[in-house]
N, C-alpha and C positions, 0 to 999 in steps of 0.2 A: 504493500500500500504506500509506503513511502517513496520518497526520492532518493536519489544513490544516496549512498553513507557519507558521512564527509564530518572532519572536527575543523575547531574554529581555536585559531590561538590569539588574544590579548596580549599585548606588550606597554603599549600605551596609555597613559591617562586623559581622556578625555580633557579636549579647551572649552571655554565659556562658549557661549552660541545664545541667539534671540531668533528664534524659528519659528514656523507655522508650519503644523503637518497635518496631513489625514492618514488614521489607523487601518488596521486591517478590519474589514466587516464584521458585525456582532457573530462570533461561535453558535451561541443558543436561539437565536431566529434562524439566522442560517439553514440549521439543521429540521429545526421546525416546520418552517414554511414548506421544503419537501413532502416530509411526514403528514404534515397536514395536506396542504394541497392535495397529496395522492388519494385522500380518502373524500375530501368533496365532490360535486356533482361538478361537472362543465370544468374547462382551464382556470388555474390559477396560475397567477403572473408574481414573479419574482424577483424583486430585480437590488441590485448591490450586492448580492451575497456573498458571501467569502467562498472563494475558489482555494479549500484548503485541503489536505488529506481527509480530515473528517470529514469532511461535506460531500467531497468525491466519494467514498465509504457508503454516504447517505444514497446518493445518484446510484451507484452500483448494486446494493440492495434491491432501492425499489423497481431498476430494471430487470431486476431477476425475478418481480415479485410479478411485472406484467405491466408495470407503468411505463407509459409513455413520459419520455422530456423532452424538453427540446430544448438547447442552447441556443438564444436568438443574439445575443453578442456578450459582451467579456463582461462575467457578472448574474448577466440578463437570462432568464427562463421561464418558459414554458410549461405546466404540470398538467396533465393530461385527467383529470381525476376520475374515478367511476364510482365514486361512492364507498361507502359503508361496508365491508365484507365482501370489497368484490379483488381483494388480492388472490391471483395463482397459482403457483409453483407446481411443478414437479417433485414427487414426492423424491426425498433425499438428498436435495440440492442443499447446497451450503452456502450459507448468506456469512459474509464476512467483513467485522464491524470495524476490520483494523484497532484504530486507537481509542475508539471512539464508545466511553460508556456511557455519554448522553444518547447515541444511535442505540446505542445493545437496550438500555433501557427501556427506550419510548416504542421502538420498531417491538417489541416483544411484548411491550402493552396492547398495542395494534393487534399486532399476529393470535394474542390467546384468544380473541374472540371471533375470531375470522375463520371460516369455514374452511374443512378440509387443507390445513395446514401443516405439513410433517417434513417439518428440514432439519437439519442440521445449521449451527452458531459456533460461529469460532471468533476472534478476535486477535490480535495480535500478540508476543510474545508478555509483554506487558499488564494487556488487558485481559490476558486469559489467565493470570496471579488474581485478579482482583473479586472476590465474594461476590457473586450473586444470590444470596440465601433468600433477602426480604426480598428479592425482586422476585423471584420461585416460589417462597409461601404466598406472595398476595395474589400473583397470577394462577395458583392453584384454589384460591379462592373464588374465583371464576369458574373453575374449571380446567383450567390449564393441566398439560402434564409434561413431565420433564424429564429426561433419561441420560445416563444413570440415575436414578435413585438415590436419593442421599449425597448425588455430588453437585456443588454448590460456582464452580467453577467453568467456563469454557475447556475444550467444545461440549459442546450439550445439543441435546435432541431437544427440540419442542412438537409436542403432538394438541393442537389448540383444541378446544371444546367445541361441541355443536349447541348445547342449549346452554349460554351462557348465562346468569345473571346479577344484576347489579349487586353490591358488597356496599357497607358502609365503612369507614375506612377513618383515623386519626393519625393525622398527616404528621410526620416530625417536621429535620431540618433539611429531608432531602426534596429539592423538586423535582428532582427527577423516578422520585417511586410515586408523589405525585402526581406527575404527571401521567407516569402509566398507569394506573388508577383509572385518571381522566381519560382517556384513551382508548382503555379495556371497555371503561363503560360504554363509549358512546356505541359499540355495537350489542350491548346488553341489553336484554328483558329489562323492564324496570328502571326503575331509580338508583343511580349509584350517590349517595353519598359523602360527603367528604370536611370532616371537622378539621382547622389548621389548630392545631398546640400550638406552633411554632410556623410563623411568618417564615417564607422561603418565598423563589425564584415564582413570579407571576406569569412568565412568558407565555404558559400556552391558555392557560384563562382567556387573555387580550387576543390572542390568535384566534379562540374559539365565539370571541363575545358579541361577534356579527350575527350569532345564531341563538335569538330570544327564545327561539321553543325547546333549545338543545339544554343551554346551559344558564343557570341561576347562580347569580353570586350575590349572599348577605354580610356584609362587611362592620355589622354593628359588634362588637363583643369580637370573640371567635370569629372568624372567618369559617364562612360553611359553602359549600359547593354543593348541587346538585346537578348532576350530569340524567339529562332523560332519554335514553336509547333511542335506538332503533328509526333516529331519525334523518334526513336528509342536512347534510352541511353547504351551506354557501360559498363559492369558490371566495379564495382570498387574494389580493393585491397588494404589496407588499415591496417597501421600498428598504431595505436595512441599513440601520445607522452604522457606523464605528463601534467597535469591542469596547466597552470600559475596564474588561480585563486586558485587553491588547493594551489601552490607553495606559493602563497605570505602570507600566515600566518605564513607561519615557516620563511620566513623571516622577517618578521616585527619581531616576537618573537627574532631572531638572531641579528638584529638592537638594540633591545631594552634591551638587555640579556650583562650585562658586560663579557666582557675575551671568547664571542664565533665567531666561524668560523661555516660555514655549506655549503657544496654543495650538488646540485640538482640538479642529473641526469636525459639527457634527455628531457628538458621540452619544450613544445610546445613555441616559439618565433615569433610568428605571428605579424607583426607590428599594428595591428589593437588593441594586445590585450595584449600589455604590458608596457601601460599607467603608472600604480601604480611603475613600476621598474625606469621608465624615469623621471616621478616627485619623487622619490625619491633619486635616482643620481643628479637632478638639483640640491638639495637640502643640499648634502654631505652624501649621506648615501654610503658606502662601497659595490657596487654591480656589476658584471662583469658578463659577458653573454662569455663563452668560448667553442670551439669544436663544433660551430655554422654551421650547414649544413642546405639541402633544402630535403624535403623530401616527395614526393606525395603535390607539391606546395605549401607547409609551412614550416617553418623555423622552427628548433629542436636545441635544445643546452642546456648547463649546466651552471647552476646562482650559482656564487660566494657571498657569502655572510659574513662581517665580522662585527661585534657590533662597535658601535659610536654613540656619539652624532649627530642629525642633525647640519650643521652650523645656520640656521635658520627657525623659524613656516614655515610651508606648506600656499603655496598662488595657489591656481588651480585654473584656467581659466578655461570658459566653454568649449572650445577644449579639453578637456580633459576628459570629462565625455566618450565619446564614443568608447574609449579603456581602458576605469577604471571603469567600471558600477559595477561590482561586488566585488570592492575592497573597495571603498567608506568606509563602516564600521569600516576596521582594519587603513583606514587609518585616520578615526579618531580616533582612538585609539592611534595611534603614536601621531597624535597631543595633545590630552590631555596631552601626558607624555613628549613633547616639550614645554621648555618656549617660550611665547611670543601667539601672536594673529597670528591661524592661519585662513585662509578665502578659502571656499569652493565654486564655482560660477555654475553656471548653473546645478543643480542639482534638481532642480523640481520631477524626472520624478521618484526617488528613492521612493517618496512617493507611487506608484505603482507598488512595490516591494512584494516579500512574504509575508513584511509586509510596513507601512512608516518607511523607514529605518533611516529618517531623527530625527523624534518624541521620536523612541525607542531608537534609539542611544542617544540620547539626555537625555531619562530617567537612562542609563546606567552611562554616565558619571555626573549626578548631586549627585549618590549616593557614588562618591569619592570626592566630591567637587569640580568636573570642571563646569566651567560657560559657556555656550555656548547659540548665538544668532540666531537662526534661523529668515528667509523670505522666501517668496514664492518660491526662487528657488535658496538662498546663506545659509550658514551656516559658522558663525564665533563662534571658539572652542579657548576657553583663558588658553593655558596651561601651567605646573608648571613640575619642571621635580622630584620635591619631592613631597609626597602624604601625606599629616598626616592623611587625613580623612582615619579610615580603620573600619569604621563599619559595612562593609560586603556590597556583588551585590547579588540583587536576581534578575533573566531574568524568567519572566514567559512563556509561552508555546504560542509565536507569531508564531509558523510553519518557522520560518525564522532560513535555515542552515549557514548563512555566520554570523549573531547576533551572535549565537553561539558561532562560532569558535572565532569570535571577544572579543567577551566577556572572551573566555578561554584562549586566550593570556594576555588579560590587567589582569587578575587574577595570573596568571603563571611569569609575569614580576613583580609585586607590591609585592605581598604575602598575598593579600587581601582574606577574607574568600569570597567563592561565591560557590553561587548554581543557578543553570541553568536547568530551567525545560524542559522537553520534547528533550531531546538532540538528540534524535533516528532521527531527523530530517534531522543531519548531514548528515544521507547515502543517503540522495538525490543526495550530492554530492563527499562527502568523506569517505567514509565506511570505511579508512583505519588511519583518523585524532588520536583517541585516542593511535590509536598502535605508529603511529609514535611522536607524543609529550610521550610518555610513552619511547619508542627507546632514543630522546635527555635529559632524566633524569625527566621529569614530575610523577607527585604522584596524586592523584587523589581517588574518591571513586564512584563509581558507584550504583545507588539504582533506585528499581522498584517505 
């Protein structure tokens, strides 16, 4: 699924710069609009998407499943949809997620309810480490069944249900179990249900919420979802912003970077999912959200960003994991390079990431001399805002694209030598990262 293999060596420290960019396309619409699309009535039209490995993952699946796309220019598509249960396959065929456990999740929410379904799921070297347990009991909640038995991991057999019916469901920190959930249900008998404990990622609610007889959302107290099967979806149109996870490395980099400015056109401002900007502003870091509109029910706008010291270490509450999941890494990266104890809380769940993001990150910053504490589900980072350790970073080939980029900013801000293996990883999610660190004055070597 990837692109050739290739590592990336740092030598240099990045100079001051006053730039204007635009990011790579939002990941989690991306992926969505697909998924969704393919299951509406008539063409849905897609346009920005991120042209990244995952996405291509996404494309490839639901060709396999019977859908029509069509690429009408760079970006730009076509979704062919037929509705509600009308995916095909061939019994035994293997749909392959690559990297991608937002696709493994939501395409298998899809799949358990959909008719006459028996393939095989595999995923990449990576992603077939990572637990699938609650995504297999709740989809067995439907109905679903899954082979082996009692194994929780890719490759895995899914055999979908024929009489499915709705579940009622209390949602945690993942949205992406509920998303499948949502998903499952919309081909289900009845009412699917769905109480939020725990505020998470909105995306496909806003994707679905052009369809009043499908889907009910009550927002007083608890958030409750009611998904009503069995009914017809409305094609979607769909323009996608900038990543605010793609966004946040080049600002941390602009935080951390004496004498710069950076703005960042465009970028998705979804309240669910810009955690990392909010605990960074508590904190003193120089960031404005400006030219903030609503756009196909999510919020679009351009991030200000200017270099400073924090006023003080990073202290995150576990509220805060469920709109910063993916940022976690660079943001300890800023911590290292912040004096004082910062302290990271409810963060368990990182360890079931592309890679443990907790562990690795922690091998990252021991080989500049930051001291850090990890527990079962805290992580306390004791940082110095001067580095004398500079005996060089080596990132071995964890399949994890956010390591990466993490590790190419604390490289880029120090002036530390590093080498980071396997970098081709990044276009899972930003296939456009080294163009743009190379745009704000980055150097770099690239090697097979």
């Amino acid at each position: 699924m990837y692109s050739k293999s290739f590592s990336i060596n740092f030598n240099k420290k990045i100079k001051p710069y006053k730039k204007s960019i635009k990011v790579d396309s939002d990941k989690s619409l991306s992926i969505r609009s697909f998924l969704i699309g393919s299951i509406c009535q008539n063409i849905s039209v897609a346009k920005n998407v991120l042209e990244s490995d995952d996405v291509k993952s996404t494309i490839n699946c639901l060709r396999k499943l019977g859908i029509k796309i069509i690429r009408t220019n760079i970006g730009h598509y076509k979704i062919f949809g037929k509705g509600l249960g009308s995916y095909f396959a061939e019994k035994n065929i293997t749909l392959n997620f690559g990297n991608s456990g937002t696709l493994a999740r939501l395409l298998i929410g899809i799949l358990s309810t959909t008719p006459d379904i028996n393939v095989n799921l595999i995923g990449d070297k990576s992603l077939n480490k990572r637990s699938m347990k609650k995504l297999i009991d709740l989809m067995s909640l439907f109905g679903a069944e899954f082979f082996p038995k009692n194994k929780f991991t890719f490759p895995l057999k899914i055999i979908s249900t024929e009489m499915p019916v709705g579940i009622n469901y209390n949602s945690g920190v993942s949205a992406q179990l509920k998303s499948a959930v949502i998903l499952a249900g919309l081909n289900s008998f009845g009412t699917t249900t769905i109480k939020e404990v725990y505020n998470s990622r909105d995306h496909t609610e806003n994707m679905l919420n052009n369809n009043s007889r499908v889907i009910k959302i009550k927002k007083k107290g608890k958030k409750l979802i009611k998904i009503f099967g069995k009914k017809t979806l409305n094609p979607i149109n769909i323009n996608v912003p900038g990543d605010p996870s793609s966004a946040a490395f080049f600002s941390a980099l602009t935080i951390l970077n004496k004498n710069s400015y950076l703005k960042i056109n465009n970028v998705g401002l979804n309240p669910t999912r810009i955690g990392f900007y909010e605990l960074l502003k508590k904190h003193g870091a120089k960031i404005r959200f400006v030219n903030v509109k609503k756009i196909n029910q999510e919020k679009v706008g351009d991030i200000i960003i200017k270099s400073g010291k924090l006023k003080k270490p990073l202290t995150a509450s576990k509220s805060f994991y469920e709109k910063t999941t993916d940022e976690f890494p660079i943001l300890f990266c800023i911590a290292a390079l912040t004096n004082g104890v910062s302290i990271f809380n409810g963060i368990k769940d990182l360890a079931n990431k592309e890679s443990n993001r907790i562990t690795e990150m922690q091998k990252i910053l021991k080989q500049i001399g930051i001291k850090s504490l990890a527990k079962k589900n805290s992580l306390k980072i004791y940082g110095k805002s001067i580095i004398k350790n500079k005996k060089g970073i080596t990132v071995p080939n964890l399949g994890d694209h956010r390591i990466c980029m993490s590790a190419s900013i604390l490289a880029l801000v120090t002036g530390i030598k590093t080498n980071i293996k396997n970098f081709e990883t990044v276009n899972t999610s930003s296939p456009n990262f080294l163009k743009i660190i190379k745009l704000l004055g980055a150097s770099f070597e690239k090697n097979k």
